[in-house]
N, C-alpha and C positions, 0 to 999 in steps of 0.2 A: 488410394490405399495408404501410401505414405500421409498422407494428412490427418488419418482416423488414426493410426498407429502413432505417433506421435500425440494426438491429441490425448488419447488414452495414458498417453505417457506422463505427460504433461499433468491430468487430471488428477493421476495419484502424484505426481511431482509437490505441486502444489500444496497439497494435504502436508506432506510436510515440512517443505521450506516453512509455509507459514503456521507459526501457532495457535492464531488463531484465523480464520476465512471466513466471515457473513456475507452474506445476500439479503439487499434489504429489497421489498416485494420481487421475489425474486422471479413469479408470477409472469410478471410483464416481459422478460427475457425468452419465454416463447413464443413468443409471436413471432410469424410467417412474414415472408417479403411480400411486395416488393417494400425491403425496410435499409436504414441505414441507419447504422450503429456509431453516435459519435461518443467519444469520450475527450476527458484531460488525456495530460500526457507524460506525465510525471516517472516514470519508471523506464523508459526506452522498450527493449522488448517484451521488459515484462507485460506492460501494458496490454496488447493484443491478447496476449494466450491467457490471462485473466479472467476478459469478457466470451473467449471463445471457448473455453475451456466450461462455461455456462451454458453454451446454444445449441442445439440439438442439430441444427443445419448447418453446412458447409459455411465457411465466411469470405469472401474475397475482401482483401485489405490492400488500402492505398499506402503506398511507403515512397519513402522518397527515391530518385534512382540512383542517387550514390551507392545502394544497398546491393544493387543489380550489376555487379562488377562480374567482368567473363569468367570463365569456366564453373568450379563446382558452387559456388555461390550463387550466384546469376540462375543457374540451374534450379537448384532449392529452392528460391526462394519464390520460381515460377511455378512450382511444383505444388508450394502450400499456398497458392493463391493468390498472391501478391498482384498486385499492377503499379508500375513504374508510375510518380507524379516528378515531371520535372521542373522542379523549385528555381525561379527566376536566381536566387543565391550561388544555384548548384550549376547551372548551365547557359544562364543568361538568355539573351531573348530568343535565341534560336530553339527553345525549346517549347516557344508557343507552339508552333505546330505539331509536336508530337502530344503538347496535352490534350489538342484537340482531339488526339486520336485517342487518347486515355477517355475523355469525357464520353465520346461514341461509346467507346466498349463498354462504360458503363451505365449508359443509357438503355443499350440493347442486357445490359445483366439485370436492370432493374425492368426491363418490360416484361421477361420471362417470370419474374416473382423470384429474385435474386435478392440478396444479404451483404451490406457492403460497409465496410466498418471504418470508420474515418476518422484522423485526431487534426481535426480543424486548427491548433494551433501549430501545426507543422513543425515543430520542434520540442526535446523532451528537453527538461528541465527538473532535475530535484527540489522542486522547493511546492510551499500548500499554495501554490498561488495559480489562477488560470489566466492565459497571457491573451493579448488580441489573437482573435479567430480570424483566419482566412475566410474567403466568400465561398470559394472554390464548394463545401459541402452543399451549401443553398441553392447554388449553379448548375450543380449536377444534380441534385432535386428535383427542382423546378423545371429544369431544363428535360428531363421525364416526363416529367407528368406534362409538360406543354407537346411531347410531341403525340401525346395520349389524349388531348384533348381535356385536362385534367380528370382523367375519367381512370386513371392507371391504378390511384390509392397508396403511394407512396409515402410511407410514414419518415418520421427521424424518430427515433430513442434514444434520449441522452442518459448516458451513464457515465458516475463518478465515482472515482479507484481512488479511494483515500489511504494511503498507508502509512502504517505507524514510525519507520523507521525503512526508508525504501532500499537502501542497501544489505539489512540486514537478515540475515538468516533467523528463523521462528521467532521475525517481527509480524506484526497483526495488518490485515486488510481489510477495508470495510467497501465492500462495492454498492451503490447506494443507485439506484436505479429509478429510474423519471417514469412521467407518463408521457406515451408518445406523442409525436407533433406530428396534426397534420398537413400535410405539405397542402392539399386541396385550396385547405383556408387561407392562401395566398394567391389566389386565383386569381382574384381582381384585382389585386397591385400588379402580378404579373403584365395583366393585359395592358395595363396603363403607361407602366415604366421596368420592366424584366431586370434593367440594372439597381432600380432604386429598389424593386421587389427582393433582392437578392441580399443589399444591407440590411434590408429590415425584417427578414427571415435571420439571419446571421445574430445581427441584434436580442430578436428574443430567443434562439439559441443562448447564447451568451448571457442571459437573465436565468434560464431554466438550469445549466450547466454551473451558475453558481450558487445557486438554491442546493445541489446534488457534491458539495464539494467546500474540504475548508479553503476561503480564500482569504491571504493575507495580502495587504500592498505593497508591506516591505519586508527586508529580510530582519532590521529590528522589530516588525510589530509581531513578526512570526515568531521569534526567538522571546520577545516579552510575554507573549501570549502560550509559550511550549511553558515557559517559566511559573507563569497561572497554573498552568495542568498538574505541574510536577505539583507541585503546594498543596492546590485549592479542590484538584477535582475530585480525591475521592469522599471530601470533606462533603462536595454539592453530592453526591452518587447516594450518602448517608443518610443527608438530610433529606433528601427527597425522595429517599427508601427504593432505592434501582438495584437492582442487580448488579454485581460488581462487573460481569462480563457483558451484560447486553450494550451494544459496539452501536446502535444508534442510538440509546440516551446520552453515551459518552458525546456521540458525533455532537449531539443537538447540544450539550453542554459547551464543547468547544465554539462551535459556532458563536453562541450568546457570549463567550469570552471573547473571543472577537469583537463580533457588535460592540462588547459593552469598553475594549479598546480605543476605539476607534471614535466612539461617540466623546472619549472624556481626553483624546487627543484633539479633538474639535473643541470643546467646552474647557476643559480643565491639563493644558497641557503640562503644564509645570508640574500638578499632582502626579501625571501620568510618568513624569520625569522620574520623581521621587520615590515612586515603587519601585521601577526599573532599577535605580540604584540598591533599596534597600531587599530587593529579592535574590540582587547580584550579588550581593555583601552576604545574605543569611546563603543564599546556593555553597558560597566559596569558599566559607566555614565549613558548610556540611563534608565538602569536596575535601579539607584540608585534616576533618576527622575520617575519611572515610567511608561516609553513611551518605546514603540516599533522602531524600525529603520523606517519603514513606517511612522511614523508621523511627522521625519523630514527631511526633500526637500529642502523649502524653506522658505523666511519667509514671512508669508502670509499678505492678508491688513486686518487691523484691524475689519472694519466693516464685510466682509466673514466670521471671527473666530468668530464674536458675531452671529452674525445671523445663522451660523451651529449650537451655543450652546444654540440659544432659539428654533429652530427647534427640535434638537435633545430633549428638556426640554421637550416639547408641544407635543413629539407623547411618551416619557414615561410615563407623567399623562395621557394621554387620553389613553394609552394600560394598565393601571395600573389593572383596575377589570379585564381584561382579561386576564392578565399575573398570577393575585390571582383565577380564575377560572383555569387554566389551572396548576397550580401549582399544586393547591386539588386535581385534577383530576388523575395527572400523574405522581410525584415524588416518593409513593412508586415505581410504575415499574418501573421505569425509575435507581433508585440510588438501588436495591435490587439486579439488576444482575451484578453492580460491585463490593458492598460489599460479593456476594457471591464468584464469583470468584476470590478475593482475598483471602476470606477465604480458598477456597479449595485447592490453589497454588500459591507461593510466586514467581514461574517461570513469568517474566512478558510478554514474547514472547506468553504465555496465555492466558492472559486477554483477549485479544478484542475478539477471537472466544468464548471465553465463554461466556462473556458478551453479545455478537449476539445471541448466539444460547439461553442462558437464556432470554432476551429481550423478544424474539419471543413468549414463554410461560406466560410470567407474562402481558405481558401488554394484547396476549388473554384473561388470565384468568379474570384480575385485571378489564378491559373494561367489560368483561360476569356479572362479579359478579357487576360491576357499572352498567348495566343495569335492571340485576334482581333485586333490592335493589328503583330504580328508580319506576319500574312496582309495587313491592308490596308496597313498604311506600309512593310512590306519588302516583300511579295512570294513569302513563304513557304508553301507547298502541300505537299502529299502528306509523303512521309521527309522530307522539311527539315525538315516544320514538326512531324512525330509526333517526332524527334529533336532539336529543342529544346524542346518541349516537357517529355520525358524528361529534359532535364540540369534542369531545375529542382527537382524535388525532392532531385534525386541532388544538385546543389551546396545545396541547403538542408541536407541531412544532414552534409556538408562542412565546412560551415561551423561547426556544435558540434561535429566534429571536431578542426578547426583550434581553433577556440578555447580546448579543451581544451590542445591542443600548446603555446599562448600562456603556458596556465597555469603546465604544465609547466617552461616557460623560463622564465619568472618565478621560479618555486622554483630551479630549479636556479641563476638567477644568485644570488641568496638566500644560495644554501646553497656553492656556489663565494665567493663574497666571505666567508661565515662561515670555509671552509676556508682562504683565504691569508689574510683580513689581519685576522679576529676569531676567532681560532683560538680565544681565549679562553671568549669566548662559547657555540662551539660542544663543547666540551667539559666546558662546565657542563653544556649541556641534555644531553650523552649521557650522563654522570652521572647528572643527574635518574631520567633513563629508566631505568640502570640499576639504580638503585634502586626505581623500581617495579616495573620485570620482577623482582625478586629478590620483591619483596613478596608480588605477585600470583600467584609461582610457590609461593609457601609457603602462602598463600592455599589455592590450588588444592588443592595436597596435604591439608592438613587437614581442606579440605569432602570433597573424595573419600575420605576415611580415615573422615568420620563419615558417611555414607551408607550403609548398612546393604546386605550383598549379599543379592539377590533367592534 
């Protein structure tokens, strides 16, 4: 009961922490046990409630046992399913024997047609990168269906949680979903070498998991490669006539930024040097005017930029009492479950699952007690009080609307004062730019010229 209540919770949570949510085949996330659910691991808890927050069936999840600390924790976390793995790191070798007993349990959860969710690299990390995988998911696999005579049907489903910004609040996630592996088709390695069988299940895990996922190898080629995106991607999204929002052309774009990294850090490393530098230099201009890479393209006609900037004027005053009603209303909840969970942990990989899962409570409560307060000091009952009740979420959404539009006009005075009275300025940085679009287009041609057609 608490699992389904929560999960529910969780479902609309979701929705609005992030801005945007895709499900690429999303299809393949119903499928029945006996299945195991591996993913990265990039977000800490968020991670889990994700994928589960997708599957129609219960999920039991391996976590590590540091998590499984006595009283109400410990409790909890036995409650949403959890089973204790103890990590040679976390407890040293005296805890072989207890994972033995973890593997049984879930040997006997997958014989039943049980669901069991696992992040093979054992540890979470912020960063687009997927780290060495443990064997541990192929072991307990294999180790199923061998006591089933491989006859049990034991799948893996790998899924990949790419997210745009993993600490931040209505930043984007793209969950990118595999086709399942079937454990069967390791039958005969099994029989031959069960230990060697298990690297090389792991192995092409680890091939399919980064097919489903951006993977960078460093934290510079990740940061060179985010610096590409800001620039270059809605330039590729244009040309190649995408939809601004559809989150797997972007995926598949980044990806080929990558690729096309990596191949000319191989071939052409010096080049690769010298963008670096001259992206860093046009970024820290931009950073040092105040404008974002999206707001320069091109240079626009004069009367467009004025008439965006009395537009943009005319819906901030006219949303002004609504953005001040919806402020009242919602900033305690809304800014109490960040300050909290920064209090409680300086870990950042933290934040945003706390922040969700405190979210969910306070703005309950904070909404409850803003309706009881309405009913006894005003006098509000029945539709009055179910109708403001309802404006308060809706002017909480509002409100990082509005706030957005603030940004907006911030930029646009920016970039109106660059146009009349630092013209000079602003025709350095479109220079800049266009000399990296000219780069980055020759770039492009070159990697796609050495790509080998299928």
């Amino acid at each position: 009961m608490l699992y389904f209540v929560l999960k529910t919770l969780f479902q609309m949570a979701l929705r609005v922490f992030f801005s945007r949510f895709t499900v690429n085949h999303k299809h393949l996330l119903s499928a029945q046990g006996p299945l195991i659910v591996v993913s990265n691991h990039p977000n800490t808890l968020m991670d889990p409630v994700v994928t589960a927050s997708l599957m129609k069936q219960n999920i039991y999840f391996l976590a590590k046992s540091s998590f499984f600390k006595p009283g109400i924790q410990g409790w909890l976390f036995h409650k949403l399913f959890m089973i204790p793995v103890y990590r040679r790191e976390d407890v040293g070798t005296g805890g072989t024997a207890q994972n033995d007993a973890t593997f049984v349990k879930c040997y006997e959860f997958l014989g039943k047609g049980g669901t069991l969710m696992v992040f093979p690299e054992g540890n979470s990390f912020m960063q687009r990168r997927l780290r060495p995988l443990k064997t541990g998911t192929a072991r307990i696999a294999l180790g199923a269906e061998a006591q089933h005579d491989f006859k049990l049907g034991v799948r893996i489903l790998p899924v990949g949680l790419n997210y745009s910004d993993p600490s931040r609040f209505r930043s984007e996630v793209f969950v990118n979903v595999g086709e399942p592996i079937q454990v069967k088709d390791f039958e005969e390695a099994y029989a031959q070498d069960p230990f060697q069988a298990a690297h090389t299940l792991t192995d092409h895990l680890k091939e399919r998991l980064e097919e489903l996922v951006i993977h960078t190898e460093t934290d510079e080629e990740d940061l060179l490669a985010r610096q590409v995106e800001a620039v270059y991607q809605d330039t590729l999204v244009e040309e190649l006539d995408l939809a601004k929002n559809e989150s797997e052309e972007r995926f598949l774009i980044t990806k080929g930024i990558v690729q096309s990294i990596q191949h000319f850090e191989t071939t052409q490393p010096e080049r690769v040097h010298q963008l670096r530098t001259d992206l860093q230099e046009y970024l820290d201009h931009l950073d040092r005017v105040g404008l974002r890479p999206s707001a320069i393209k091109s240079l626009p006609k004069r009367r467009h930029l004025a008439w965006g900037t009395v537009e943009t004027v005319l819906y901030l005053l006219v949303g002004f009492p609504f953005y001040v009603y919806g402020v009242l209303h919602n900033y305690l909840p809304y800014i109490l479950p960040a300050k909290i969970a920064k209090s409680l942990t300086k870990d950042v990989e933290f934040h945003a699952p706390m922040m969700m899962t405190i979210g969910m409570f306070t703005f309950l409560i904070f909404y409850a007690l803003l309706g009881w307060a309405a009913h006894a000091w005003l006098g509000l009952s029945g539709w009055s009080l179910v109708a403001y009740l309802v404006t308060l979420p809706i002017t909480g959404f509002f409100v990082l609307h509005y706030w957005h539009r603030v940004e907006v006009a911030r930029r646009g005075w920016i970039f109106l004062s660059l146009f009349t009275r630092r013209s000079t300025i602003l025709a350095f940085l479109l220079a800049q730019r266009q000399h990296l679009m000219t780069e980055l287009e020759q770039a492009r041609k070159e990697f796609l010229a050495s790509v080998p057609e299928n």
